[in-house]
N, C-alpha and C positions, 0 to 999 in steps of 0.2 A: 434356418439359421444362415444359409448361405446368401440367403434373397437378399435377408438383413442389409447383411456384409455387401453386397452387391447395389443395395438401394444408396441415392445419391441424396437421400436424405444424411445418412452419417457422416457423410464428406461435406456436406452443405452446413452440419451441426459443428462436426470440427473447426476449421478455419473461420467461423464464428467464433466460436470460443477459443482460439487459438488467442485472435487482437483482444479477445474480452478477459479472457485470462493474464494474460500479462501486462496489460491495462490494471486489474485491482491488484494484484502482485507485487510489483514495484512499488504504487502506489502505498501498499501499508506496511511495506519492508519501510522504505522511509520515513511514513508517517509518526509509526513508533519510535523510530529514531528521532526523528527531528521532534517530535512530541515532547518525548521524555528529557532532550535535552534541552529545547526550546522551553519545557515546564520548568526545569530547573534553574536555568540561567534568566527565566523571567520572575520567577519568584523569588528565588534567589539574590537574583541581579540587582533587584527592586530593593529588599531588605541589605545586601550586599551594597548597595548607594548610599544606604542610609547607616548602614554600623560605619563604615569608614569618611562620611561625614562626618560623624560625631568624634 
């Protein structure tokens, strides 16, 4: 267990997945954000053009 811990393989896998991990992170923190709001005000916005046309 201790080699493990000692191999520079786990250090080498960390900070890998340190930039990779907070790389898809942010990425779908926003995305659902802007998705869901971008979905709504596009579909929305689109029918929302056209009731207040008329």
């Amino acid at each position: 267990m201790k080699e493990k811990l000692l191999v520079p393989d786990p250090d080498s896998v960390s900070p890998a997945q340190i930039p990779t991990v907070p790389a898809p992170v942010p990425i779908l923190m926003p995305i659902p954000r802007e998705d869901k709001e971008t979905a709504k005000p596009a579909q929305n916005g689109g029918r929302k053009d056209s009731d207040p046309s008329m």
